[in-house]
N, CA, C and O of each residue as an XYZ file, in Angstrom:
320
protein
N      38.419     14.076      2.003
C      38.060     15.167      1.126
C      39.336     15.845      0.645
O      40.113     16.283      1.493
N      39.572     15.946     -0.465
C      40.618     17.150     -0.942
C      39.888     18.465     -1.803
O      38.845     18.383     -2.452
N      40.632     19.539     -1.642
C      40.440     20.758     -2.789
C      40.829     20.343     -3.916
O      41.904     19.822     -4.212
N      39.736     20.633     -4.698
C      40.116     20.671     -5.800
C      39.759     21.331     -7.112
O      38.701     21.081     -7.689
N      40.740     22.252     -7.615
C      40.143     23.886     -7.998
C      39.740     24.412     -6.763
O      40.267     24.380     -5.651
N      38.172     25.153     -7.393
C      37.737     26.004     -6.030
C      36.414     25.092     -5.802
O      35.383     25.512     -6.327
N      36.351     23.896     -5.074
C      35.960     22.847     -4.867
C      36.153     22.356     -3.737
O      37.322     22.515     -3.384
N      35.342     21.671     -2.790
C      35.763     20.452     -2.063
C      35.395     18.918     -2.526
O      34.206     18.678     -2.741
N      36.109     18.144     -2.646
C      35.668     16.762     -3.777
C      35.845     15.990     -2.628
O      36.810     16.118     -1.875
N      35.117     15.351     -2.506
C      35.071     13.563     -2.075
C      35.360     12.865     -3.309
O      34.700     13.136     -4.312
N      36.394     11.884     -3.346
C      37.050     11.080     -3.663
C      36.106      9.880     -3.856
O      36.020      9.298     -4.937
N      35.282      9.476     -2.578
C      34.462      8.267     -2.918
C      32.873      8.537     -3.217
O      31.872      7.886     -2.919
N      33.042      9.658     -3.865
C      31.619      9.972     -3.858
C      31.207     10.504     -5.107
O      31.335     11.717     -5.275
N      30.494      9.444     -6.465
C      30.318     10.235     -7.730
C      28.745     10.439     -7.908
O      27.881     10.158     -7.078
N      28.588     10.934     -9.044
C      27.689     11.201    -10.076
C      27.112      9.974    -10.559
O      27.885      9.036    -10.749
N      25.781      9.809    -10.810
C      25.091      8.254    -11.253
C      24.292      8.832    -12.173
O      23.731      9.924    -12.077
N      24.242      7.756    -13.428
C      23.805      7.883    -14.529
C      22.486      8.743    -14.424
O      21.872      9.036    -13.398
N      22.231      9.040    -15.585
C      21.003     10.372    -15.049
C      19.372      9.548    -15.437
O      18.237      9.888    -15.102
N      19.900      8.229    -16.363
C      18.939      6.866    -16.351
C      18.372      6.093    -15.267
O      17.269      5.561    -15.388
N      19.207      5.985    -13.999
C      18.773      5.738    -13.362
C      18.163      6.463    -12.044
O      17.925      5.952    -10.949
N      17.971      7.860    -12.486
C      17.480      9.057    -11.447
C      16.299      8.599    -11.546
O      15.845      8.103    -12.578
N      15.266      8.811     -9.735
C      14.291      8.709     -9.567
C      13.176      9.803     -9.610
O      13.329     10.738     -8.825
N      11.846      9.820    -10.588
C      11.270     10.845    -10.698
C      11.042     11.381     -9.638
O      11.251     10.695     -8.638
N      10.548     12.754     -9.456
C       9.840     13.576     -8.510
C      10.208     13.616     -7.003
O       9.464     14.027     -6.112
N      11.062     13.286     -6.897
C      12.120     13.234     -5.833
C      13.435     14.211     -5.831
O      14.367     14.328     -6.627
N      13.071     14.951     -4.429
C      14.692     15.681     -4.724
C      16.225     15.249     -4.653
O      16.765     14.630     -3.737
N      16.956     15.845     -6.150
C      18.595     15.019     -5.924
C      19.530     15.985     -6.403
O      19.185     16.995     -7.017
N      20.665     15.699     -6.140
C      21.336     16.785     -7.170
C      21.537     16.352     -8.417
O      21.631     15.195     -8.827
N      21.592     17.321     -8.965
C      21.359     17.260    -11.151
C      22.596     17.732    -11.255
O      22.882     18.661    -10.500
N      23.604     17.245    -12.168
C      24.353     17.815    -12.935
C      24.268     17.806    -14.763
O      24.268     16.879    -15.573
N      24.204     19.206    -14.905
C      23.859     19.597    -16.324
C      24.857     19.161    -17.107
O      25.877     18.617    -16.684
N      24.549     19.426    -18.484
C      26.083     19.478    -19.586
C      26.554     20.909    -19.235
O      27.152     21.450    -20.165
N      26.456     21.474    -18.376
C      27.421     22.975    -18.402
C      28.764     22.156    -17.262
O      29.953     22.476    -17.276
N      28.274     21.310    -16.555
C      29.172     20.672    -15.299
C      28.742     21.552    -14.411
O      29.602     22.178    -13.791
N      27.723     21.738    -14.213
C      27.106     22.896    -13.075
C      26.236     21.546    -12.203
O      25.505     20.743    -12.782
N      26.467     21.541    -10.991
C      25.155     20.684    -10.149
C      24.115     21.719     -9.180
O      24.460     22.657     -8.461
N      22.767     21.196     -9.436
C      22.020     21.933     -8.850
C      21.141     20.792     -8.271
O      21.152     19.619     -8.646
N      20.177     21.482     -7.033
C      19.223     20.657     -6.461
C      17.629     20.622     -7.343
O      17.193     21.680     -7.797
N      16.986     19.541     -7.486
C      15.471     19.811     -8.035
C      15.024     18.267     -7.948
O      15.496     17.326     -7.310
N      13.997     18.359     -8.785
C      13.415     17.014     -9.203
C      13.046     16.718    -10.740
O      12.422     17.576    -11.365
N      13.315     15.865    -11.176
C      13.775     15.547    -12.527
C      11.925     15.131    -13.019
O      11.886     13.988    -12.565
N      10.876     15.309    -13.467
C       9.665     14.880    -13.385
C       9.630     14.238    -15.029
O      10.116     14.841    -15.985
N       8.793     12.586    -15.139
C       8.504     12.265    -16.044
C       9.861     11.551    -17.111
O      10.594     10.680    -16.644
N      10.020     12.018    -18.425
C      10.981     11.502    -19.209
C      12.318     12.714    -18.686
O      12.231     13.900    -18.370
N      13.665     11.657    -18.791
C      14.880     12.256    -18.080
C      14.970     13.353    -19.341
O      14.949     13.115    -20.549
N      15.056     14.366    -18.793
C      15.565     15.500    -19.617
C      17.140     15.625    -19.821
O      17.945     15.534    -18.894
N      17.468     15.841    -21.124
C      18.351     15.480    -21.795
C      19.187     17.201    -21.055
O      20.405     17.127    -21.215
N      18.903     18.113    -20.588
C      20.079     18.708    -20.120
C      20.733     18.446    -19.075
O      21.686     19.150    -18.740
N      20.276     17.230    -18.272
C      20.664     16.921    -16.814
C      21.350     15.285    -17.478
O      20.857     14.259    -17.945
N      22.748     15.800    -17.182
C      23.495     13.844    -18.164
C      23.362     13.356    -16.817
O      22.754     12.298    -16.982
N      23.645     13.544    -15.100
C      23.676     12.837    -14.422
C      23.102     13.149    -12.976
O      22.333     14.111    -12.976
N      23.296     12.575    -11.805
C      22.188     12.873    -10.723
C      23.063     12.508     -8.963
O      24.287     12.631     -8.918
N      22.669     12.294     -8.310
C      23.302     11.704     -6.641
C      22.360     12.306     -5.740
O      21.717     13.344     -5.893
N      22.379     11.261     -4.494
C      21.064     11.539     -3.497
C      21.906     13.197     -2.663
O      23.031     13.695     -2.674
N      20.804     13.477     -2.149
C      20.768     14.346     -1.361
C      21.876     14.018     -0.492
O      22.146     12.817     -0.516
N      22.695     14.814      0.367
C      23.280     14.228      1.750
C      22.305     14.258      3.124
O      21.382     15.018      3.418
N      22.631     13.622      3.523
C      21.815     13.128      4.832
C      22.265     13.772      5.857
O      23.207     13.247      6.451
N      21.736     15.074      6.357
C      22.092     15.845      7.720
C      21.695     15.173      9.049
O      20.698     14.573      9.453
N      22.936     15.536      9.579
C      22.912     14.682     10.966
C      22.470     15.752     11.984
O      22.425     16.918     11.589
N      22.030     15.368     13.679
C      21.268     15.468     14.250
C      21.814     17.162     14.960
O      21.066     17.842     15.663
N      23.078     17.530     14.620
C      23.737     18.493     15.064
C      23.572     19.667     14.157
O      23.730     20.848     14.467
N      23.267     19.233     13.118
C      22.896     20.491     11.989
C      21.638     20.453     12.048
O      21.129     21.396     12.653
N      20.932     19.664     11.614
C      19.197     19.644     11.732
C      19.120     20.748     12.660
O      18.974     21.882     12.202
N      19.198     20.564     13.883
C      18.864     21.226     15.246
C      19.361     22.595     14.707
O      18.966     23.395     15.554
N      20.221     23.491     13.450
C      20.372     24.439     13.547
C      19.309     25.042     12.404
O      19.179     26.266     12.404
N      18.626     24.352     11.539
C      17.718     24.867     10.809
C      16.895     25.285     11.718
O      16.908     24.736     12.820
N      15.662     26.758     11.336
C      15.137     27.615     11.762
C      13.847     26.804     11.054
O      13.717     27.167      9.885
N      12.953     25.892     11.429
C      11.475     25.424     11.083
C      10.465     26.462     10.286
O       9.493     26.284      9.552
N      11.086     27.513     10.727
C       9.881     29.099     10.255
C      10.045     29.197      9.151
O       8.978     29.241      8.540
N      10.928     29.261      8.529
C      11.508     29.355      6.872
C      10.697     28.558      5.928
O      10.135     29.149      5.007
N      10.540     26.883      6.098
C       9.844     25.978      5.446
C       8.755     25.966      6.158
O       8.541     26.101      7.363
N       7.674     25.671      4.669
C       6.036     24.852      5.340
C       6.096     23.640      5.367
O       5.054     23.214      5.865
N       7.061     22.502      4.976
C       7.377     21.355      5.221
C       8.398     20.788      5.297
O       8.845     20.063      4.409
N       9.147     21.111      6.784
C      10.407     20.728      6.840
C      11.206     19.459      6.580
O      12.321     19.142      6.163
N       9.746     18.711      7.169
C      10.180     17.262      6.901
C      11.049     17.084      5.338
O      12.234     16.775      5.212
N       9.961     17.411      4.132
C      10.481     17.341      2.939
C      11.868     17.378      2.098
O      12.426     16.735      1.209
N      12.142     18.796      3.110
C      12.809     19.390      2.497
C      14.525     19.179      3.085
O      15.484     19.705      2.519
N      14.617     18.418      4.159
C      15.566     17.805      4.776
C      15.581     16.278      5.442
O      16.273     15.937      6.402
N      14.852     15.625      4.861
C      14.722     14.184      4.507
C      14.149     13.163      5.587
O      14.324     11.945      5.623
N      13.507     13.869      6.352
C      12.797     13.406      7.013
C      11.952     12.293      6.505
O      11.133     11.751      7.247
């Protein structure tokens, strides 16, 4: 990982065409502002989101620090 700006970047880790994003599934979106946010892209790719990347996959040491009470479906929402 390096800084970069006010950033942390992975080096081996990009952005995938926003053509091949999977509907109704959560991923991160990056807009034409260069802003990335989390959602689900539903139906025809909407033309403000140019590109997409999976979720990261939390490991068994963070999981264990999410609070279950917060979500009605935790599974979902951390990739269970």
């Amino acid at each position: 990982m390096e800084a970069k700006e006010s950033a942390v970047v992975d080096p081996d880790y990009y952005w995938r065409p926003i053509s091949s994003c999977p509907s109704g599934i959560k991923v991160q979106l990056l807009n034409r502002a260069g802003i990335g946010t989390s959602g689900k892209l539903e139906g025809n790719k909407d033309e403000w989101f140019i590109a997409w990347a999976p979720m990261p996959k939390i490991p068994p040491e963070i999981k264990a620090l999410i609070d279950n009470r917060h979500h009605t479906n935790i599974g979902n929402l951390i990739g269970d």
